[in-house]
C-alpha positions as CSV (number, residue, x, y, z in Angstrom):
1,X,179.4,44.7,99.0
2,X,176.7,42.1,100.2
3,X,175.8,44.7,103.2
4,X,175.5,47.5,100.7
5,X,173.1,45.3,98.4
6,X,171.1,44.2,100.8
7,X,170.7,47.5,102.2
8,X,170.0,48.8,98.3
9,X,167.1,46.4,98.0
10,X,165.6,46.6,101.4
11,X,165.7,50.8,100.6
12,X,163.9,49.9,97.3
13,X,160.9,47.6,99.0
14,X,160.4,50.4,101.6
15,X,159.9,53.1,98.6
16,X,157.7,50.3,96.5
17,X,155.4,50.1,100.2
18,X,155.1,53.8,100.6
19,X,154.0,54.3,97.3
20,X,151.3,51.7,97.4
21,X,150.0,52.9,100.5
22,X,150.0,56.7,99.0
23,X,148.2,55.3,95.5
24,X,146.0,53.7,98.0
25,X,145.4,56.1,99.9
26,X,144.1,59.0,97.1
27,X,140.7,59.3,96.4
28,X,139.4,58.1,92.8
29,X,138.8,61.4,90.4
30,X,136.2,60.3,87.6
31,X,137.4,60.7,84.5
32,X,136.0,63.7,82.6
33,X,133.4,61.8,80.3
34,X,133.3,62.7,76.5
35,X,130.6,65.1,75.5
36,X,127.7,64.4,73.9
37,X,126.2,66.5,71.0
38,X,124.4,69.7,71.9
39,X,120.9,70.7,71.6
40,X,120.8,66.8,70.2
41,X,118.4,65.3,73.2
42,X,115.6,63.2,71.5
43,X,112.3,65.4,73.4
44,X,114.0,68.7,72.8
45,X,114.8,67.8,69.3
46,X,110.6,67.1,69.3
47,X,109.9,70.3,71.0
48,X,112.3,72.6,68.9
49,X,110.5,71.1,65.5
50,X,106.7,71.3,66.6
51,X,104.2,71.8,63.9
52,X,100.5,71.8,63.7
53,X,98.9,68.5,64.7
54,X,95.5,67.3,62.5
55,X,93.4,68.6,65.8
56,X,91.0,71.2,65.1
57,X,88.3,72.9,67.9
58,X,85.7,75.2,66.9
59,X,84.7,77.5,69.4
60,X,81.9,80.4,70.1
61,X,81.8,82.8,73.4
62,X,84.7,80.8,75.3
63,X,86.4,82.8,78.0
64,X,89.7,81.6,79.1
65,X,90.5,82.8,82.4
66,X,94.3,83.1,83.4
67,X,94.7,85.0,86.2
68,X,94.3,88.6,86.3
69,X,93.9,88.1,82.3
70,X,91.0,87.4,80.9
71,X,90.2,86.2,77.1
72,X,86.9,85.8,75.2
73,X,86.7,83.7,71.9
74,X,83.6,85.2,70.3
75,X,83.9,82.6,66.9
76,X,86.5,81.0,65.8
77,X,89.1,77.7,65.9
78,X,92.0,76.7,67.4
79,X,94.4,74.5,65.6
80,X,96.5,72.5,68.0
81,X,100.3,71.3,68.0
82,X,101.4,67.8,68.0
83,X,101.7,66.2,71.2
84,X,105.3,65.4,72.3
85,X,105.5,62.3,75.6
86,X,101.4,62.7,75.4
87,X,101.2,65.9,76.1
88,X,99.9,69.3,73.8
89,X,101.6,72.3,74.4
90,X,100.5,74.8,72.1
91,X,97.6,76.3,70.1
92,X,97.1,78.9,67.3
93,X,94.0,80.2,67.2
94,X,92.2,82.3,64.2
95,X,89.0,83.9,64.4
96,X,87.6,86.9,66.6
97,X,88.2,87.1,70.3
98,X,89.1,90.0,72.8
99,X,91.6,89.9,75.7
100,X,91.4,92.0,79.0
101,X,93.9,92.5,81.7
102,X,93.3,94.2,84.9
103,X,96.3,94.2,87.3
104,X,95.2,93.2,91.3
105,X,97.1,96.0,92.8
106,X,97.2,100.1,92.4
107,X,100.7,100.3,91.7
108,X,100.9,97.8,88.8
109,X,97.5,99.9,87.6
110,X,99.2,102.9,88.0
111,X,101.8,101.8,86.0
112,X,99.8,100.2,83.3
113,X,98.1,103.7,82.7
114,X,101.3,105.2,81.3
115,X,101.2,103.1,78.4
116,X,97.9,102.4,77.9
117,X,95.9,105.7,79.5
118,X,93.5,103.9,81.3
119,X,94.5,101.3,84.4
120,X,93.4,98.0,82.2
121,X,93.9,96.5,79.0
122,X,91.2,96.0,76.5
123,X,92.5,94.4,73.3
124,X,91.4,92.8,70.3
125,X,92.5,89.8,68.0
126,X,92.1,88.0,65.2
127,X,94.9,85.3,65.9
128,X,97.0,84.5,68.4
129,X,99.7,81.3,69.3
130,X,99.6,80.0,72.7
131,X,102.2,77.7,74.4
132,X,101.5,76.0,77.4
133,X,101.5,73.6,79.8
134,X,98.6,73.7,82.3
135,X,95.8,71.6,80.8
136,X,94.7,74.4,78.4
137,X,93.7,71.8,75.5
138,X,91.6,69.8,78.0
139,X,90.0,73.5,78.5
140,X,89.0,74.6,75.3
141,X,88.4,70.7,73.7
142,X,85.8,70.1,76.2
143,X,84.0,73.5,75.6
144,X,84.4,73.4,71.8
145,X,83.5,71.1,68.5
146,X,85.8,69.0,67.3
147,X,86.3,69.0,63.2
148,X,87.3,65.9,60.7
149,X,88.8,66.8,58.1
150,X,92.1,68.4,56.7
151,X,91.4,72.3,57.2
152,X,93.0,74.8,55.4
153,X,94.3,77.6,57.8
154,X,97.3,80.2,58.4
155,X,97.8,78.7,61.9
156,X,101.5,76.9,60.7
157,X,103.0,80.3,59.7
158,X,101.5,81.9,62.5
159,X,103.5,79.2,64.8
160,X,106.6,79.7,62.6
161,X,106.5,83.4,62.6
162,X,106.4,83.5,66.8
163,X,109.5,81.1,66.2
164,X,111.3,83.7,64.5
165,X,110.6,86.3,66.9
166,X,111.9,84.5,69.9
167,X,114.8,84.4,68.4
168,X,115.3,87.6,66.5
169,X,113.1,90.0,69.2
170,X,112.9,88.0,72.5
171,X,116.0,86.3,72.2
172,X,114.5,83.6,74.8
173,X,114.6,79.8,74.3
174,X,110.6,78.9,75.2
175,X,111.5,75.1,74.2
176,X,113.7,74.8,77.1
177,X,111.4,76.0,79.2
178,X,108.7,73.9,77.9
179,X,110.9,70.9,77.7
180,X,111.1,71.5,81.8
181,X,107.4,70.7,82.0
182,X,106.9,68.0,79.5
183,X,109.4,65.7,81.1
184,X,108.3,66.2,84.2
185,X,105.8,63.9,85.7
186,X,103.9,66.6,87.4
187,X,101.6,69.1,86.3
188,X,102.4,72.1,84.1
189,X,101.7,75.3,85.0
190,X,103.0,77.9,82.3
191,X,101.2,79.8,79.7
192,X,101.8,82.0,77.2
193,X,100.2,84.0,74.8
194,X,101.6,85.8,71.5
195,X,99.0,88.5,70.7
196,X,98.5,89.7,66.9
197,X,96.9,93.0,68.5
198,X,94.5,95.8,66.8
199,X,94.9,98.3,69.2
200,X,98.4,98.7,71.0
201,X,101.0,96.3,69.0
202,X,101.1,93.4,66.8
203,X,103.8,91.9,68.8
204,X,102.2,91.7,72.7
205,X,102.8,88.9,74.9
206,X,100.5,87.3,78.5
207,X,103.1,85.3,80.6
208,X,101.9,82.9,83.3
209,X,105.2,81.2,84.8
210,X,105.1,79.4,88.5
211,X,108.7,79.9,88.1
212,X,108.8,83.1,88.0
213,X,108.5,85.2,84.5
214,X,112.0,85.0,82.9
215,X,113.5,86.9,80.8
216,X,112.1,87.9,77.3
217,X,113.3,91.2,77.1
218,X,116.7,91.6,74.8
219,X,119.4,94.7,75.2
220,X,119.0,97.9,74.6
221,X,115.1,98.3,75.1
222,X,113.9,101.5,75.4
223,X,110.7,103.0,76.7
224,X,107.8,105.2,75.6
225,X,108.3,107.5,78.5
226,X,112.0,107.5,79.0
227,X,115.1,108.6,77.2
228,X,117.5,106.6,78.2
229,X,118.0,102.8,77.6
230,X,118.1,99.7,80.1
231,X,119.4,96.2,79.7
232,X,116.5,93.6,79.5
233,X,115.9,91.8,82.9
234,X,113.7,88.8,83.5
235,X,110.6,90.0,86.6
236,X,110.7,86.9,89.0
237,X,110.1,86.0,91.3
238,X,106.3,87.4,89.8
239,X,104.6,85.3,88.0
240,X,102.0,87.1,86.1
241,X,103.4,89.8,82.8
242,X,102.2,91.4,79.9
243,X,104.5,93.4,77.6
244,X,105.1,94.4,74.4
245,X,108.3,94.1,71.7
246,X,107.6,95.3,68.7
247,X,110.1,97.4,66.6
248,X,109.4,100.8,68.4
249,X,108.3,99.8,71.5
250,X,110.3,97.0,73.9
251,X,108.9,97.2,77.3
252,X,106.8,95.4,80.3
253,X,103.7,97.1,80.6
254,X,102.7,95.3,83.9
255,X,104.1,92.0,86.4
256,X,102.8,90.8,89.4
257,X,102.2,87.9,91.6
258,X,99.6,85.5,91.4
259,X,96.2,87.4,92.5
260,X,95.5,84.9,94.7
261,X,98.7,85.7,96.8
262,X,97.8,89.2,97.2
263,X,94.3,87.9,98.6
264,X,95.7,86.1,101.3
265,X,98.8,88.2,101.7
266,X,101.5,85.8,100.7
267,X,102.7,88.0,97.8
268,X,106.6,88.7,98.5
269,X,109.4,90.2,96.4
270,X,111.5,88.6,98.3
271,X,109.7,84.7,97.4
272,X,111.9,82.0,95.9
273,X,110.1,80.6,93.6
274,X,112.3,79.0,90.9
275,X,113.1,75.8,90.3
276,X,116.0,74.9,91.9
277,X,118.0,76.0,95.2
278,X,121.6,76.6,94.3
279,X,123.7,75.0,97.6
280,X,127.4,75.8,96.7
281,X,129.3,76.5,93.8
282,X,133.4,75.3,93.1
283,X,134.9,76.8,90.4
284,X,137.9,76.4,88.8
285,X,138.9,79.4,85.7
286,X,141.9,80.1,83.8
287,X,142.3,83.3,82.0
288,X,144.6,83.7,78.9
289,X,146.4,86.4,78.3
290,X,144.0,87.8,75.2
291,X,141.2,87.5,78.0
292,X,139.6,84.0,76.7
293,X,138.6,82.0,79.6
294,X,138.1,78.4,79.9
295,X,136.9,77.1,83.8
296,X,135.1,74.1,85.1
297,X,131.8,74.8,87.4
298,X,130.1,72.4,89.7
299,X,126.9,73.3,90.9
300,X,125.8,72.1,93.6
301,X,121.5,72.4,94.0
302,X,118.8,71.0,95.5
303,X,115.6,71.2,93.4
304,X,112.6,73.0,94.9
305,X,110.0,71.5,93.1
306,X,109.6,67.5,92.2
307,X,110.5,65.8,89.2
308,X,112.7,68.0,87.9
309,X,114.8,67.0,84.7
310,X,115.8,69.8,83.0
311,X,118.1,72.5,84.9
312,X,118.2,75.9,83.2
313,X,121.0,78.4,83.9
314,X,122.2,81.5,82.4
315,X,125.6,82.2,80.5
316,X,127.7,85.1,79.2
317,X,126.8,85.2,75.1
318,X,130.3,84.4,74.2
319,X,130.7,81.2,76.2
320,X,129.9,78.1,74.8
321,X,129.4,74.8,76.9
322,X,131.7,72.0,76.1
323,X,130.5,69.1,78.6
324,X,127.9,68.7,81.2
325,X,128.1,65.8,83.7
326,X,127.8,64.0,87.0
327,X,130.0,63.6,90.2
328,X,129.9,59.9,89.0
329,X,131.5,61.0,86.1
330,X,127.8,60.3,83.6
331,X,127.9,62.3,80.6
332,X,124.8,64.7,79.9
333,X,122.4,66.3,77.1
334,X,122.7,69.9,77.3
335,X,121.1,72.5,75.2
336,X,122.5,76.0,73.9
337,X,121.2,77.5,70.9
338,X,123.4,79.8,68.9
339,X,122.5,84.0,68.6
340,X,121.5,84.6,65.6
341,X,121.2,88.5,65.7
342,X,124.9,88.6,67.4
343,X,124.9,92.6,67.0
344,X,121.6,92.3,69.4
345,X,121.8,89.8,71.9
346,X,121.7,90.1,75.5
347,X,124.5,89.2,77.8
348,X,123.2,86.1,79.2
349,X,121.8,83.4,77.3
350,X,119.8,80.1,78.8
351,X,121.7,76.4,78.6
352,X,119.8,73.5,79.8
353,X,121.4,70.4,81.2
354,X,118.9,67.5,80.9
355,X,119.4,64.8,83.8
356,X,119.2,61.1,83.3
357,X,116.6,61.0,86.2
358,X,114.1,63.0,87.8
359,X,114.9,65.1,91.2
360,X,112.3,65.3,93.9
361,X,112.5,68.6,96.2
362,X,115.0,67.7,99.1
363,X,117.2,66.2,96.9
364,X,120.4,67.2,95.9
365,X,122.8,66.8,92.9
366,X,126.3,68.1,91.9
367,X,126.3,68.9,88.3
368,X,129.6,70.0,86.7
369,X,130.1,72.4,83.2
370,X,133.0,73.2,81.1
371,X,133.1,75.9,79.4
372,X,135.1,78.2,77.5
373,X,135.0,81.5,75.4
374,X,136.5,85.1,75.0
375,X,135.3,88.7,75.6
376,X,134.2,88.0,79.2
377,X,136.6,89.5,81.0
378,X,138.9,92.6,79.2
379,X,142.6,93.0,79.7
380,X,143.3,96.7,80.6
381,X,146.8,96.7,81.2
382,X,149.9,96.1,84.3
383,X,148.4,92.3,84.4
384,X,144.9,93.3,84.8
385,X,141.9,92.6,83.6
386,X,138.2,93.8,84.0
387,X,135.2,91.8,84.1
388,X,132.7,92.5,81.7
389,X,130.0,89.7,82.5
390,X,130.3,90.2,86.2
391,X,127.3,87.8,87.1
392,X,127.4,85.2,83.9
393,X,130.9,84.5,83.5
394,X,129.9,81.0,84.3
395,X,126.8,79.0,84.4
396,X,124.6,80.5,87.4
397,X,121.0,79.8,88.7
398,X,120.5,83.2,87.9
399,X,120.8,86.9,89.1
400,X,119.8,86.8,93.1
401,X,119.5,82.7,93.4
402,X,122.9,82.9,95.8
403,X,124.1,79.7,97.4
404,X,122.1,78.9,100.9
405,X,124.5,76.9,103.4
């Protein structure tokens, strides 16, 4: 009996070893850390709710060179927005001005004489809202006269009739992608122009995006000289666009790369220009049986510009992010705005994830999403089912940024 005790508890302190040298031995898995509230980030919050600052410029015969685009101010004044972390990123401007566009290569003017008969675009104006990010207030302030006073103007509607047409035409989230720039600590590069046109549409917009220009076009666009319909695609990796959306007419007249590239040869189709460098992807996806997934993606990236804060990615409409974090298990601001013309959104939509520090190029993070939402993939019978968002069904870098090992 003693024997058999003994043997009892010396089996028991062998177990209680094992086990502590298994438990021991497993690595530590962060908990999942509880989300935070979306599209709540302080900046964005800022960014999302601009208005019209008390800054007014009078100009006469100011050109404003962008590129290949080129706008003249005969008379007129530019009401500025407020400044969010010291920096102005918008204008609306009211008063008499002209823009030109004339693209640097034969094929993109050969193209732009489709829509416009001639190989150039000659437009005028008599308001237009800017957004930007490339030192266009220094630009104009220096050239122009500064007024006192409160000044009576049209220039807040304007600004809050461009916000409804992202939303309702474009379907794009512009604060996102100015949010990149303003808390970064480098220079800004993008600009953007929502032309009030007299001669081809009311509703024309002049991209300028080192990024790449992303995309502004929603689904089921359709163009002057075709009969058949095509899903709205962003044109990066160029840089340089001009198109048009109004109720009729949904279509890029013209994109290219920087002029300066086709100068000195650089310009490539092939160029990698946004701003991060996807590394490796692990995801993890159940589907239910009504076709409602629910997965986990961790993102691995390293950014190819410096001081990057804000990721953007693209996701399937019907998805709806539910926590963004670190390896470390840090919680994260992310940003997804809601459709509000459901019956004519696109398939993807952006969400922004907004890191606690900034990245420098060479550096690399691991940033994880839940997620979760139906209608991505259909169930079509024998225990099958069919992808329906074949390149959004969870948050990507975007269509042709594959992993590089």
């Amino acid at each position: 009996m003693l024997r058999a005790q003994g043997f009892l508890l010396m089996l028991f302190l062998s177990s209680i070893a094992t086990l502590s040298q298994e438990l021991s031995s497993r690595p530590t898995v962060p908990l999942v850390p509880p989300p935070q509230i979306v599209n709540s980030e302080p900046t964005y919050v800022k960014v999302r709710n601009i208005d019209i600052s008390g800054e007014v410029v009078e100009v006469k015969d100011l050109v404003l060179k962008r590129d290949a685009g080129t706008f003249t101010f005969k008379s007129g004044r530019f009401f500025f927005l407020s400044p969010v972390e010291g920096k102005i990123t918008g204008a609306v401007f009211v008063g008499d001005g002209s823009f030109s566009l004339v693209p640097p290569i034969d094929v993109e003017r050969r193209s732009l004489q489709m829509f416009t008969r001639d190989q150039r675009i000659d437009e005028d104006f008599s308001q237009i809202v800017f957004r930007f990010t490339d030192g266009t207030h220094d630009e104009i302030a220096k050239q122009g006269t500064t007024l006192s006073g409160t000044i009576a103007s049209p220039a807040s509607g304007l600004l809050s009739q461009i916000k409804q047409n992202l939303i309702n035409d474009l379907q794009y989230n512009l604060d996102l992608r100015i949010l990149q720039d303003v808390l970064s600590t480098q220079p800004g590069g993008f600009f953007t122009a929502f032309i009030d046109g007299k001669k081809y549409s009311h509703k024309e917009l002049f991209v300028v995006d080192p990024y790449g220009v992303q995309d502004y076009s929603p689904r089921d666009i359709r163009v002057p000289f075709e009969d058949t319909s095509y899903s709205g695609i962003g044109v990066s990796p160029e840089e340089v666009a001009f198109l048009v959306y109004d109720e009729t007419n949904y279509a890029i007249w013209t994109a290219f790369h920087y002029s300066s590239e086709y100068a000195s040869g650089k310009a490539n189709g092939a160029e990698q220009n946004a701003a991060i460098l996807p590394e490796h992807y692990k995801i993890e996806t159940a589907i239910s049986d009504n076709g409602r997934i629910e997965g986990t993606s961790a993102l691995t990236f390293s950014p190819r510009v410096n001081s990057l804060r804000v990721v953007i990615l693209t996701l399937y409409e019907t998805l709806r992010v539910k926590n963004a974090y670190l390896s470390d298990g840090t919680s994260l601001p992310f940003i997804q705005e809601e459709t509000f013309k459901k019956e004519d959104a696109k398939d993807e939509l952006q969400v922004g994830v907004v890191l606690p520090k900034a990245l420098n190029a060479g550096d690399h993070c691991t940033l994880t999403i839940a997620y979760a939402g139906p209608d991505v993939v259909m169930k079509i019978g024998n225990g099958n089912y069919y992808p329906v968002s074949r390149d959004s069904w969870y948050p990507t870098a975007g269509f042709g940024e594959y992993c590089h090992l």
